[in-house]
C-alpha positions in Angstrom: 18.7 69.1 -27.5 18.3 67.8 -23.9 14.7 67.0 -23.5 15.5 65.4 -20.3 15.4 69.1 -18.2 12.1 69.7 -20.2 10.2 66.2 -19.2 10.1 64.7 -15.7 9.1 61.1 -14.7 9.6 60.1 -18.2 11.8 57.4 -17.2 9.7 55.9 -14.5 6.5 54.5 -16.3 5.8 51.6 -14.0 5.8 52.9 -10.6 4.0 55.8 -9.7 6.3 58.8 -9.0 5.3 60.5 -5.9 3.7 59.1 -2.6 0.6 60.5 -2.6 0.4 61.4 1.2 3.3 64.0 0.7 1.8 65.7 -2.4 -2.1 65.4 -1.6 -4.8 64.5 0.4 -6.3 61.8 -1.4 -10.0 62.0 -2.9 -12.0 59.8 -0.2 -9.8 61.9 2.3 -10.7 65.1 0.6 -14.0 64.8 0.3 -14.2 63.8 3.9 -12.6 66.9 4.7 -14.7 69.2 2.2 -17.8 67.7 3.4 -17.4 69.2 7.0 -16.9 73.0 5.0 -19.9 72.8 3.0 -22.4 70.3 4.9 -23.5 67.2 3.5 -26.3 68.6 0.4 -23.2 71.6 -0.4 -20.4 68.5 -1.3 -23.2 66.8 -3.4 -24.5 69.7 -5.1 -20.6 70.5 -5.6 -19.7 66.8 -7.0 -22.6 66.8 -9.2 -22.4 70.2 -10.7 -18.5 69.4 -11.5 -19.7 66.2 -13.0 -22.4 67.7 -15.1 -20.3 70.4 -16.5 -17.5 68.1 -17.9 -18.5 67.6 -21.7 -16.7 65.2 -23.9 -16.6 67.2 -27.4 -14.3 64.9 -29.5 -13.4 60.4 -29.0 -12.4 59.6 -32.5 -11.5 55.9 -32.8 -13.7 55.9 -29.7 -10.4 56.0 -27.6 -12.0 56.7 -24.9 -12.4 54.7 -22.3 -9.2 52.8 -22.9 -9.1 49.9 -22.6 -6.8 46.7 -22.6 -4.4 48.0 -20.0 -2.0 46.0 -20.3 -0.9 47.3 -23.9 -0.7 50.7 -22.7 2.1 52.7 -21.9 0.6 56.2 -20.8 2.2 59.6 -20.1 0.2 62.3 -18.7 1.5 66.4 -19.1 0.1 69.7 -17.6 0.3 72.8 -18.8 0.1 75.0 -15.8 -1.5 72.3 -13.1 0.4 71.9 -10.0 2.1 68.8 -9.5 0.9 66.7 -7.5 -2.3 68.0 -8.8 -5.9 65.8 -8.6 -5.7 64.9 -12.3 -2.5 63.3 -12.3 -3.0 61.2 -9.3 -6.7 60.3 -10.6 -4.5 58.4 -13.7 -2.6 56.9 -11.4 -5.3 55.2 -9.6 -6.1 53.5 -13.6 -3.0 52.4 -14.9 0.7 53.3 -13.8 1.3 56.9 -15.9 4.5 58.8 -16.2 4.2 62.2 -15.1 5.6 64.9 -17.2 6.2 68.4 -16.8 6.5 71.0 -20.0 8.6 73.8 -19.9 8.0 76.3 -21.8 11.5 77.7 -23.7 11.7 79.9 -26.6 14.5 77.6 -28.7 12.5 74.2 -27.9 11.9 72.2 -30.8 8.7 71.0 -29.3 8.3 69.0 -32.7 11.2 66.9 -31.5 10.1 66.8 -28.0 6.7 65.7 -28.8 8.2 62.8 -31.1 10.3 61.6 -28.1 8.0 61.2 -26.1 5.9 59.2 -28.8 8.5 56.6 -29.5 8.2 56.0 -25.6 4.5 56.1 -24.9 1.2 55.1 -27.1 -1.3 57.2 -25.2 -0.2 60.6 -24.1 -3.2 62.4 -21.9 -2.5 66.5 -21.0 -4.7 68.9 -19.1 -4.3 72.6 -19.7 -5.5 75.2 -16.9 -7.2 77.3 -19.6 -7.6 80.2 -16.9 -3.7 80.1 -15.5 -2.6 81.0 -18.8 -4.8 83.7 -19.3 -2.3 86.4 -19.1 0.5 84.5 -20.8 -0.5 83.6 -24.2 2.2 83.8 -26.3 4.4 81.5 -24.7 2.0 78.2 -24.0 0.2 78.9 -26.5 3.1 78.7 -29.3 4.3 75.8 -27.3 0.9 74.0 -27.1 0.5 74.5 -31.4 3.6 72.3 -32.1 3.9 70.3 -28.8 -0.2 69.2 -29.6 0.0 69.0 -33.3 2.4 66.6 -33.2 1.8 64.6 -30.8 -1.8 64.0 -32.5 0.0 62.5 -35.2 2.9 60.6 -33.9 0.5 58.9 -31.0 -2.7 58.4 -29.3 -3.3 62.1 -27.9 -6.2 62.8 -25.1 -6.6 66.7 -24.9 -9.0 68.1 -21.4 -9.1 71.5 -20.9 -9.8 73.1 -17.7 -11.5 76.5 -17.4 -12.0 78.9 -20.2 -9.4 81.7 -20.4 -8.1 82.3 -24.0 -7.7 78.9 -25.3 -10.9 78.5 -27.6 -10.6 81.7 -29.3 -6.6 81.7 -29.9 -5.9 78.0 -30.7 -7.3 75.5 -33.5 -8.0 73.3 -30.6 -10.2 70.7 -32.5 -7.1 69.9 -34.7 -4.8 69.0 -31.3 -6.2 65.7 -30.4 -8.0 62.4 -30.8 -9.7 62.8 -27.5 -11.4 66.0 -26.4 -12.7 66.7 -23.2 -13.6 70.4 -21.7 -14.5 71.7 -18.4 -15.6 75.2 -17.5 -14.2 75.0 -14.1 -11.1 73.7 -12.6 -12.0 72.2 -9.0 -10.6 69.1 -7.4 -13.8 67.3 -8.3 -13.9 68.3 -12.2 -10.0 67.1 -12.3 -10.5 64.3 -10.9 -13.6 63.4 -12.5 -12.3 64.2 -15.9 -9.6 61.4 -15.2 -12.0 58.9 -14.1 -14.0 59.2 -17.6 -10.9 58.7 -19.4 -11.2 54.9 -18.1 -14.7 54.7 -18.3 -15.2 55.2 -14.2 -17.1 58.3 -14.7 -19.5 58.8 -17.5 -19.8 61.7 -19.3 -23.4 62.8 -21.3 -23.2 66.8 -21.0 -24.1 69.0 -24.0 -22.1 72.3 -24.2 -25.1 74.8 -22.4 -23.6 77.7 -25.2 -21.5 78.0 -28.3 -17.9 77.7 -27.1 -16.5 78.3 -30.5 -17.2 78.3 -34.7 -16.3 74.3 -34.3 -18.0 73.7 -31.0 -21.8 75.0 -30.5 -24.8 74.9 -27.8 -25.8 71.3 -27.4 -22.7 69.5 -28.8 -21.4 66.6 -26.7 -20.6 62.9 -26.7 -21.6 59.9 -24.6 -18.9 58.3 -22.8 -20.3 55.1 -20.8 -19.3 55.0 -17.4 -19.1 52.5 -14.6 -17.0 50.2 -16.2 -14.0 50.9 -13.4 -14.2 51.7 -9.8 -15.2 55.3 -9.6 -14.1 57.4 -6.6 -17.2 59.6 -5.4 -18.2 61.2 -2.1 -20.6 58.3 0.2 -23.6 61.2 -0.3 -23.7 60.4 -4.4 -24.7 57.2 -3.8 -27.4 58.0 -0.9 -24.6 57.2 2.1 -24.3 59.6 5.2 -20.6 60.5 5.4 -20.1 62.0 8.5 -21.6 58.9 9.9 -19.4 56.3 8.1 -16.6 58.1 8.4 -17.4 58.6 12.2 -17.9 55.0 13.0 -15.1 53.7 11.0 -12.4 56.1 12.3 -13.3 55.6 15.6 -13.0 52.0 15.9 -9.4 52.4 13.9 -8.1 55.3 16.4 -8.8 52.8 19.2 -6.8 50.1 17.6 -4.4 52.5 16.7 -4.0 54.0 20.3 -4.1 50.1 22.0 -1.0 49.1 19.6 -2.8 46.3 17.8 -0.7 47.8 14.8 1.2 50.5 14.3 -0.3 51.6 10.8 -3.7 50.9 9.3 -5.9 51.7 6.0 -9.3 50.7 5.4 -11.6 50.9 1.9 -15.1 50.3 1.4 -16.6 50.1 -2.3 -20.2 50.2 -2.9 -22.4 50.2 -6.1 -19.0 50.7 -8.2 -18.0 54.2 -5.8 -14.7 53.9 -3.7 -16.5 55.7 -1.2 -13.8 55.7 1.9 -10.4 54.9 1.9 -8.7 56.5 4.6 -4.9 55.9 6.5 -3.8 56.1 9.8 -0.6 55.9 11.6 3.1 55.0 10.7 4.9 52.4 9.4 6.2 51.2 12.8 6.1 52.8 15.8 9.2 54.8 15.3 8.0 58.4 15.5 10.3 58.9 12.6 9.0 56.0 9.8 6.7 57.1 7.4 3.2 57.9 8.0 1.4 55.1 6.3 0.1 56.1 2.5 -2.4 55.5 1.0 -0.5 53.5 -1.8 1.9 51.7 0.6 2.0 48.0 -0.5 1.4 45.5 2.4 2.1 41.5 2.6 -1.2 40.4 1.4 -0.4 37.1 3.4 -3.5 34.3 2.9 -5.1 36.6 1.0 -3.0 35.4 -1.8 -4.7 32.0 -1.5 -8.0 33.7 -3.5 -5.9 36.7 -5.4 -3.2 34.7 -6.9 -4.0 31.0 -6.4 -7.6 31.5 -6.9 -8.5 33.6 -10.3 -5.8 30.9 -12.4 -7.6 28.0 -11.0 -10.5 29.7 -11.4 -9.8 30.4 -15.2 -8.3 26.9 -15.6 -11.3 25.0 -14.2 -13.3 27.4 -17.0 -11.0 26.4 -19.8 -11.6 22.6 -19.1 -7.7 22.0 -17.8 -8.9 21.1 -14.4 -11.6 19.2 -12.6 -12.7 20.3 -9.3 -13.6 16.4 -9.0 -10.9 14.7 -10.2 -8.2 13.2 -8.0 -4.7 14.6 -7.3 -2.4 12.2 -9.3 -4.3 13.0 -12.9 -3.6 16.8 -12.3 -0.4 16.7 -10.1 1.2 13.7 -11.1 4.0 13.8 -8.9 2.1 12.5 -6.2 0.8 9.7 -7.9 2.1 7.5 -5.2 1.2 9.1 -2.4 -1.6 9.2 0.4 -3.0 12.0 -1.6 -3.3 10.7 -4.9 -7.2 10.1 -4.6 -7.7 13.6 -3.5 -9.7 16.4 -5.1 -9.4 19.7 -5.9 -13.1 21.0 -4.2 -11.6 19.1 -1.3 -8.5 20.5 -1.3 -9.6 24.3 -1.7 -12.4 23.5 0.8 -10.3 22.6 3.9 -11.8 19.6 3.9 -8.9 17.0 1.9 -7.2 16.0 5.9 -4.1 17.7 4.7 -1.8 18.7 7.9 -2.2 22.5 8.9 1.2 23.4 8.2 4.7 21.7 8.2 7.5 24.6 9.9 10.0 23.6 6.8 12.6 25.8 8.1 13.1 24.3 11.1 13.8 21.1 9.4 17.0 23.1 8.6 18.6 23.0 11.5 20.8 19.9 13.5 20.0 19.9 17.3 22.2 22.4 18.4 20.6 25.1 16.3 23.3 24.8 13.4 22.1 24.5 9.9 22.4 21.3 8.4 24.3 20.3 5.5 23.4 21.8 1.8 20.6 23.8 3.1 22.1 27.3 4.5 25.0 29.2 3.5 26.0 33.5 4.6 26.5 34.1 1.2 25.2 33.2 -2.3 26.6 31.2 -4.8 25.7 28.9 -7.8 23.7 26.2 -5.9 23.3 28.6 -2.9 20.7 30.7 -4.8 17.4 31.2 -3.2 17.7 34.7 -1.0 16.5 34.6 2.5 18.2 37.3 3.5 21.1 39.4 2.4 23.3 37.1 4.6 21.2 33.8 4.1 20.9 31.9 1.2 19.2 28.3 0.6 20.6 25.7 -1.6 18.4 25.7 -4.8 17.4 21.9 -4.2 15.7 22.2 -0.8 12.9 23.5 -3.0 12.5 19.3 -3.9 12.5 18.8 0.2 10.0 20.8 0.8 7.6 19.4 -1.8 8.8 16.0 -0.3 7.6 17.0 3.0 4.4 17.5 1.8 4.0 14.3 -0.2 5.2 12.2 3.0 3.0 13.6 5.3 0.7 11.7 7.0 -3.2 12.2 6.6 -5.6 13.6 10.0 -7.1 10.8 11.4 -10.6 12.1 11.2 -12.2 14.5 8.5 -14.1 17.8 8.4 -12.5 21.0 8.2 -8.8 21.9 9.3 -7.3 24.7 7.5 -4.5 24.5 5.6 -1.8 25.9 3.7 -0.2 22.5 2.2 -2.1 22.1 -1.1 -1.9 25.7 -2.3 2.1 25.1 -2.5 1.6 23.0 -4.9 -0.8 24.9 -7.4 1.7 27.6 -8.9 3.3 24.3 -10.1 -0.1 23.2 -11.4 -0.4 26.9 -13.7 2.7 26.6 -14.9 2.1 22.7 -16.5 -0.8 23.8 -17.5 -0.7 27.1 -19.6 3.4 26.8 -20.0 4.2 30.3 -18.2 5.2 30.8 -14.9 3.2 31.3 -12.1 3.5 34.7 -11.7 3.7 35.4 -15.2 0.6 33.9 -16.1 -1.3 35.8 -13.4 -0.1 39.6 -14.4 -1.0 38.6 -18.1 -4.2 36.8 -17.8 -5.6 39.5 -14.4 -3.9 42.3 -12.8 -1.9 44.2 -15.8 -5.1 44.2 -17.7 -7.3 45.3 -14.4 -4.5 47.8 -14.1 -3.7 46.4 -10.6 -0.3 46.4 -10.9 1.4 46.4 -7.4 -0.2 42.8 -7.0 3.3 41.1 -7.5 5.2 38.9 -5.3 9.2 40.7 -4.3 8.1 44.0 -4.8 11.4 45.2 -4.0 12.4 44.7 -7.9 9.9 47.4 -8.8 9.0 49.2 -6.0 11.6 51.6 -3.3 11.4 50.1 0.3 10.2 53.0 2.2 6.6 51.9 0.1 6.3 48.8 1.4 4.8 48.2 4.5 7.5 46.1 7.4 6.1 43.1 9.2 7.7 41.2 12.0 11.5 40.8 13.5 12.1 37.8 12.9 14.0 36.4 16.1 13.8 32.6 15.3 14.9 31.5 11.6 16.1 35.1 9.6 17.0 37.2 12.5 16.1 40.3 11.0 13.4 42.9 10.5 11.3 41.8 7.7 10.3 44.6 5.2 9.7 44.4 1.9 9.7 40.3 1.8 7.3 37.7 2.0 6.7 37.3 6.3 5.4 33.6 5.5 8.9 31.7 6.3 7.9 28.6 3.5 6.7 31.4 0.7 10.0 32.6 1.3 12.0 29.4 1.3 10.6 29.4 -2.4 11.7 32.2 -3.7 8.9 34.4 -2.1 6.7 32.9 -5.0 3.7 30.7 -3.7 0.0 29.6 -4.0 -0.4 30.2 -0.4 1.9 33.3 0.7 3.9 35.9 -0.9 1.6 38.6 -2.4 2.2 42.1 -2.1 -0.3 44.6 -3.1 -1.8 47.9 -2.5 -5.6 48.7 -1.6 -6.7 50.0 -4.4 -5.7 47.2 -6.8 -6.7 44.1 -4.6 -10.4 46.7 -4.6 -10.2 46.0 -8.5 -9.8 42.4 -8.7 -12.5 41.9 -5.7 -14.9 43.8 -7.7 -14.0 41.7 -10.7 -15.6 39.2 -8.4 -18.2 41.4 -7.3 -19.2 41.9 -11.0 -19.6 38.4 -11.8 -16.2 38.0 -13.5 -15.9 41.2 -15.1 -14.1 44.5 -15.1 -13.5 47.2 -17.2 -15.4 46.1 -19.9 -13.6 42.6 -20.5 -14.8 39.5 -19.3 -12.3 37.7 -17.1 -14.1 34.7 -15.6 -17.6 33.4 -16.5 -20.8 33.9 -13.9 -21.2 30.0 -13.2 -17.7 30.1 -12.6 -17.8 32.1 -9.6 -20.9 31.2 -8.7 -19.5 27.4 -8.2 -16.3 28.8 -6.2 -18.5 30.7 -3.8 -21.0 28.1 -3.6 -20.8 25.9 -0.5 -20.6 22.4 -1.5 -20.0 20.3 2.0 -22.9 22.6 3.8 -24.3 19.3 4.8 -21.2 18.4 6.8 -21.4 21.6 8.8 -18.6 23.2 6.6 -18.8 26.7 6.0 -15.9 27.3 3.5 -16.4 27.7 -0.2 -14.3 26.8 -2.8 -11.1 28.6 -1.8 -13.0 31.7 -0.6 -13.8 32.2 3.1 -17.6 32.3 3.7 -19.8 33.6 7.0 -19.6 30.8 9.5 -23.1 28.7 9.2 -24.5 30.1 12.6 -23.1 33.1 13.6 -20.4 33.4 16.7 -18.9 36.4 17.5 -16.4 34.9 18.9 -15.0 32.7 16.2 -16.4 34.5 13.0 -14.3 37.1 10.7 -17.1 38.9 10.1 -19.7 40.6 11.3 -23.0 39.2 12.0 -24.8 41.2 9.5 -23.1 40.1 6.2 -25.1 37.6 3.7 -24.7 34.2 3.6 -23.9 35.0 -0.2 -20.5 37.3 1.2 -17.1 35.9 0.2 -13.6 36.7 0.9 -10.6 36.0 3.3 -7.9 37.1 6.2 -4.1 37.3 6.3 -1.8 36.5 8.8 -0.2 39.5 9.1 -3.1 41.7 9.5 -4.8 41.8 6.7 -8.7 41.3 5.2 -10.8 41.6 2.6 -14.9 40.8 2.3 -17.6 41.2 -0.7 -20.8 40.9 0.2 -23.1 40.4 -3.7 -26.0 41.0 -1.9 -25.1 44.8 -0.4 -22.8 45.2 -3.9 -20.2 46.0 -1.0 -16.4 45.4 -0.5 -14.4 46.0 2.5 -10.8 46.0 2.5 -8.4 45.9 6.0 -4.6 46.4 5.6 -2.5 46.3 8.9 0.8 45.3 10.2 -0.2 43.6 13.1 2.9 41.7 13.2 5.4 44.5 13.6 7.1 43.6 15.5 6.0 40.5 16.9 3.5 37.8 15.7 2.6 37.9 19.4 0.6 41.0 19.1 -2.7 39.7 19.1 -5.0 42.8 20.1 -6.3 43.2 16.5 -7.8 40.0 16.8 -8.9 40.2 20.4 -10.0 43.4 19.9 -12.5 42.4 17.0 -11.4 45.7 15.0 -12.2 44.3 11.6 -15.5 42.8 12.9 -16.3 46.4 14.1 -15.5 47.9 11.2 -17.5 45.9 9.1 -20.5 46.7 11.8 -20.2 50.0 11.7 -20.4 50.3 8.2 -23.4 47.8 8.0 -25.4 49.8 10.3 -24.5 52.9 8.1 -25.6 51.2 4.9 -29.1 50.6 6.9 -28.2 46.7 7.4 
């Protein structure tokens, strides 16, 4: 038989199947939009009744939440849900989950089908609109018995039912699964909400309010612990005015919007655990044809990689006792041994602080005086030596990597100390992981963080997994690639290495970089596991040259010492405790401890030109973060 026409999105497990601003308004967006139907108390009432009315009747192996992402391979199924439905893309936000849909045929052997499936996937999670079948029994429901069955016993199964209909009184429904879940209703909030306490997001505590059948009776119902993951909620359940923070930040994102200090933009704010707003605006580029921005695009994470990829393995290194923050260079890096920076540290290094050059333009040591390439760096096409893609028509010779790294060794030391940014020492640190826990850089980091956060567009060349009209473009490169970039690193040295570095080269989308800054938030965990110790973090977002006037912590960004509006990346009103960082091309991220608050910026301010410089003049993240202080009371 060809289960193929019955299933879709069975071969796609690792990338999410649909963009989500073709097929739905997303749940922030939504509830912005419901909220101005019902008033502020009627979208409350409405998200708490939903909540209170999902009951979790059946966790056996206490499935539920899942855990260890990373291990999983998940498909989700409906039986009678429209796609693009709010359950579906509710999983999505968890964990990468291929979306199937059943059909329902009278010569299926949905004993087969069900055992496909299986050999694929080791959680399998369907909803069934109990109410949408009502007046078609025979045909789901036959197909339900076998598909159901089955599945129980060839792999994890996570049953929720939706609405009432026919389902409890026609089908042994306690025998279908490991994981029960039931509903009454079938709103966007109880469907999204039911996903969300399948990873431990939401919690459910609900007792069924009447018998529902001879198995289930008034007052049965489980405990599921929630907050464990980020939980997607309207601002008014945690106490938070909507209209007003939607107000404030919109307005300050139209007007960057309408000035062309990018052409695209999406901002998230987190508080107390809640995504509470993440909202999109604009296009790609300023094209009136490219796509409107989604809210899953990807975007060139830029410096933020410096404290999402750098960071948490040095981080975890310095906790395993493979690193000391105090030690000098040539014990942990020994290839420097003999150079001016042998006697360096690591809390100088991270701190800006070391006297390391700002930045060396490596690609411009490429070229002879008359704009030519020089010889064994460049060729137009690739070839055994000439492996390291620049561009489809510009390949480096796989040795330059040694130059570059040269570079930095010879360069000279600034004259005086104190704080100068710089990139130099973070080239050097995916070189560091690797010696050190014998996997590869980027290996190392999707096993030991995001796969398990189930953040997993954090990746560097997301063209390998992801299609290019999801990836967000940055510049046109009219110096060294001559091209538009999209859907590579911008950085031109990240690049010159294989788009893999300590400093540059991330890609990610909102929602994920949101899980791994309230890993930080929480004090090093997330999801129930423990990533990175408290005194860990707290030593990294300490600042340790304070004395010298220096305002950086260990690798993280921190509020300037006295506030300047015209200098800070802030605004005025985050804590001295508040931690985070910028990106060249437009991006930001900030978690303040104190308010239990994140705030994520994505832009492409450098589309097409690094020479747009209105975000920055314009103090639109600065704003932003003001407006949503003052909403917050703070």
């Amino acid at each position: 038989m060809q289960f193929g026409k019955l299933i879709t999105g069975i071969a796609e497990p690792l990338i999410m199947k649909y963009r989500f601003s073709l097929i739905v308004i997303f749940l922030a967006s939504f509830f912005s939009e419901t909220r101005a139907q019902t008033g502020g108390p009627g979208i409350l009432n409405w998200f708490q009744e939903s909540g209170n009315a999902i009951v979790a009747l059946k966790n056996e192996k206490n499935l539920i939440p899942l855990q260890r992402l990373d291990t999983l391979k998940v498909a989700s199924l409906v039986i009678r849900l429209p796609k693009g439905n709010y359950f579906q893309n509710t999983l999505d936000q968890y964990v990468p989950t291929a979306q199937m849909g059943i059909g329902v045929k009278e010569d299926t052997d949905y004993q087969a089908l069900a055992k496909e499936i299986a050999q694929q996937y080791n959680v399998v999670i369907a909803a069934v609109d109990a109410d949408a079948i009502r007046d078609d029994i025979v045909g789901p429901f036959k197909m339900m018995d076998r598909l159901f069955s089955t599945l129980r016993k060839e792999t994890n199964f996570i049953l929720v039912i939706l609405g009432q209909g026919e389902v409890w009184a026609n089908l042994a429904v306690h025998n279908y699964s490991d994981v029960l879940i039931y509903a009454p209703f079938n709103d966007n909030f109880t469907q999204s909400l039911s996903a969300q306490a399948i990873f431990g997001a939401a919690g459910l505590s609900s007792k069924l309010p009447s018998d529902l059948s001879y198995t289930y009776r008034e007052g049965d119902g489980l405990t599921i612990p929630g907050g464990l993951r980020l939980r997607f909620s309207p601002p008014e359940a945690i106490g938070i005015n909507g209209d007003s923070l939607r107000n404030g930040i919109n307005t300050i994102l139209m007007e960057g919007l309408n000035a062309k200090a990018f052409p695209g933009v999406q901002a998230l704010v987190a508080k107390d655990g809640h995504i509470i707003y993440h909202q999109v605006f604009g296009r790609q580029t300023y094209d009136p044809n490219s796509p409107p921005v989604a809210h899953q695009d990807l975007y060139d994470l830029a410096s933020i990689t410096k404290i999402s990829a750098s960071l948490p393995a040095l981080m975890r290194l310095y906790e395993e006792g493979k690193i000391d923050l105090d030690a000098p260079l040539k014990s942990w890096y020994p290839k420097f041994k003999q150079s001016n920076k042998k006697k360096l540290t690591l809390r100088r290094l991270l701190t800006h602080t070391a006297r390391i050059k700002a930045w060396i333009p490596f690609w411009r040591n490429t070229l002879k005086k008359n704009g030519t390439f020089k010889k064994n760096t460049f060729q137009r096409d690739s070839s055994g030596v000439f492996n390291v893609k620049v561009t489809d028509s510009l390949w480096l010779h796989q040795e330059y990597r040694d130059k570059i790294f040269k570079a930095i060794k010879k360069s000279k030391l600034n004259k005086e100390p104190g704080y100068v940014y710089s990139d130099m020492s973070f080239y050097l640190y995916p070189e560091v992981v690797e010696s050190l826990t014998g996997q590869p850089f980027e290996t190392y980091l999707k096993n030991t963080f995001y796969r398990r956060l189930g953040a997993n567009s954090l990746t560097f060349n997301p063209l390998r997994f992801y299609p290019k009209d999801w990836i967000i473009p940055t510049e046109n490169d009219t110096f060294f690639r001559k091209t538009q970039i999209h859907g590579v690193v911008h950085d031109e040295g990240a690049i010159m290495l294989g788009g893999v570095s300590g400093h540059a080269g991330l890609f990610g989308n909102i929602t994920d970089l949101a899980k791994l800054m309230q890993l930080y938030l929480n004090g090093g965990t997330y999801g129930g596991e423990r990533y990175l110790s408290e005194a860990t973090l707290k030593t990294f977002n300490s600042r340790p040259y304070e004395s010298e006037g220096i305002h950086r912590g260990i690798g993280f960004d921190k509020p300037l010492l006295k506030y300047d509006p015209e200098k800070s990346h802030t605004a005025a009103a985050v804590s001295p405790e508040s931690f985070g960082h910028s990106g060249f091309t437009g991006t930001f991220t900030w978690v303040d401890p104190k308010e239990n608050l994140i705030f994520i910026f994505f832009s492409n301010r450098v589309y097409p030109t690094r020479d747009n410089r209105k975000l920055i003049e314009m103090r639109i993240r600065q704003r932003v973060q003001e407006a949503i202080y003052r909403v917050i009371g703070k």
